[in-house]
C-alpha positions as CSV (number, residue, x, y, z in Angstrom):
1,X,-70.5,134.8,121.6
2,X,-71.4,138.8,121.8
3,X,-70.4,141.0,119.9
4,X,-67.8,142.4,122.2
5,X,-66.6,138.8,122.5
6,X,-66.1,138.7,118.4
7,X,-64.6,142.0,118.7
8,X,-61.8,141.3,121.1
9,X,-61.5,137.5,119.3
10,X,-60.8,139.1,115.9
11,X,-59.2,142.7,117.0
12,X,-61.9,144.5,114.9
13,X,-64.4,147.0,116.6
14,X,-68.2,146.0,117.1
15,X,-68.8,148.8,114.7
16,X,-66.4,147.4,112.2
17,X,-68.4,144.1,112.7
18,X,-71.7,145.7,112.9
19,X,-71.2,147.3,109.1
20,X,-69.5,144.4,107.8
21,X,-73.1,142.6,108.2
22,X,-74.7,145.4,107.5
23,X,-73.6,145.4,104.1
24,X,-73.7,142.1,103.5
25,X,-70.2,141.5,103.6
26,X,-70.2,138.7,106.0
27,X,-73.1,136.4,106.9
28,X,-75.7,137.7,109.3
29,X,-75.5,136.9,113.3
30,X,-77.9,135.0,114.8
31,X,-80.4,136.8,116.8
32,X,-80.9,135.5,120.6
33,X,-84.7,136.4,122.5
34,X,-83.7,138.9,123.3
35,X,-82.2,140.5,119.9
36,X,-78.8,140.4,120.6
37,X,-76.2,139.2,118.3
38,X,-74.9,135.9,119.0
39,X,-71.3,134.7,116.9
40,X,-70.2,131.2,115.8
41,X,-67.1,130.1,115.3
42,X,-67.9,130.4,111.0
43,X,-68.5,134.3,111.8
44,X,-65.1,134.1,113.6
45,X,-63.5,132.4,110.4
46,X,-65.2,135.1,108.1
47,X,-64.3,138.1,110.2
48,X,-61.0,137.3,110.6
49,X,-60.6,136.4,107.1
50,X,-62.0,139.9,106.5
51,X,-59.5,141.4,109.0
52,X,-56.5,140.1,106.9
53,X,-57.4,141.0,103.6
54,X,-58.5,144.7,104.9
55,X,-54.8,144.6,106.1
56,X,-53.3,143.7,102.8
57,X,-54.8,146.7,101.7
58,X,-58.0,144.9,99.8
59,X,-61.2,147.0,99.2
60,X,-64.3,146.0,100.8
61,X,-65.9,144.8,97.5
62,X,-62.7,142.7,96.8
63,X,-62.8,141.5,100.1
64,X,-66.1,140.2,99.6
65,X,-65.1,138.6,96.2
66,X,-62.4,136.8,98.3
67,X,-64.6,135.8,100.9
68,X,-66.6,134.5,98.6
69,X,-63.6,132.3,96.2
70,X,-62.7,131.3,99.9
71,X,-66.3,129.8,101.1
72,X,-66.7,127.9,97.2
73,X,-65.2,124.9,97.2
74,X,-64.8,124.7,93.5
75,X,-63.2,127.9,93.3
76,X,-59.9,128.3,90.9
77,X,-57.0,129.2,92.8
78,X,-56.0,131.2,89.5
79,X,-58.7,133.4,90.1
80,X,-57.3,134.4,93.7
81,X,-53.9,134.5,92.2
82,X,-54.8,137.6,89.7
83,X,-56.4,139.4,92.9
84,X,-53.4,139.3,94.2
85,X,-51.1,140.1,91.5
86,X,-53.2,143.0,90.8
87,X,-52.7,144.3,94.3
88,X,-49.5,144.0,94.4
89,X,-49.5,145.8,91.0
90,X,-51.7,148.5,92.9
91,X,-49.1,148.3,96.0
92,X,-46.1,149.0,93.5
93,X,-47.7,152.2,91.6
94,X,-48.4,153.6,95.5
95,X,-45.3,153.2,96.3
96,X,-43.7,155.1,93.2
97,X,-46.2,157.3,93.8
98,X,-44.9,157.8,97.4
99,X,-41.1,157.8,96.3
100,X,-42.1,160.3,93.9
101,X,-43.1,162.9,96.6
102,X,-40.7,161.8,98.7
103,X,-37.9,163.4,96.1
104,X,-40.1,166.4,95.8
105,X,-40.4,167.6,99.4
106,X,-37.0,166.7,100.0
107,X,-35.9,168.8,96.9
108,X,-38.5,171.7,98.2
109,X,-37.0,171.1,101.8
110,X,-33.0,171.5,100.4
111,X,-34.2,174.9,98.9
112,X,-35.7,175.9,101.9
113,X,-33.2,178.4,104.4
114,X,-35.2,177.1,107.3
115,X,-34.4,180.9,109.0
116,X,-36.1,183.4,110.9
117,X,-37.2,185.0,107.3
118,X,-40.5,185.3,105.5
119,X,-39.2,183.9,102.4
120,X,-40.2,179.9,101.6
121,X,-39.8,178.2,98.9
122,X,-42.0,175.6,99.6
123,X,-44.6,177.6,100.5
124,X,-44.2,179.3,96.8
125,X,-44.4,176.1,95.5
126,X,-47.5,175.1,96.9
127,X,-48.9,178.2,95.6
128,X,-48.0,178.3,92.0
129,X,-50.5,177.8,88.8
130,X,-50.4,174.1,87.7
């Protein structure tokens, strides 16, 4: 299929798909005569694959770690397991992060008169020395 085809089949962009070979990051489409691409149902597998783990929130160079655990068949599940412990691990710090300044604009937000007045605490507290 085209590369519009894939696209639509996978819901990534043909530019998506486009760097995702360009990098290396999934095997190469086959060329037709006339140079354009032409994907399988393996590049379907791989870009879909690679869809999924984008959405869990995996980097591109742990994506292509995965890919690869995925495509060995004497791979070690254990291996995939600590990926995805430590992304979850990543995934928990973000969201204390988040909760973090979550409590801080809602603090700067309750000191905040919200009037027709210059004065803004927030707007001091964005500007103040570290």
């Amino acid at each position: 299929m085209n590369i519009s085809k894939a696209a639509e089949t996978t819901g990534l962009t043909a530019k998506t798909i486009r760097y995702y070979e360009s990098i290396g990051l999934m095997s190469p489409a086959y060329r037709k005569a006339n140079g354009y691409r032409d994907y399988d149902d393996q590049h379907i597998r791989q870009l879909n694959f690679l869809r999924h783990a984008r959405e869990l929130g995996f980097s591109l160079d742990q994506c292509g770690e995965l890919l690869g655990l995925y495509q060995k068949s004497d791979r070690r599940s254990a291996d995939v397991k600590a990926m995805a412990l430590a992304r979850i691990d990543d995934i928990e710090q973000k969201i204390t992060q988040l909760q973090t300044m979550r409590d801080s604009l809602k603090e700067l937000a309750s000191c905040c008169h919200g009037n027709d007045q210059p004065d803004c605490p927030i707007l001091d507290n964005l500007a103040r020395d570290a």
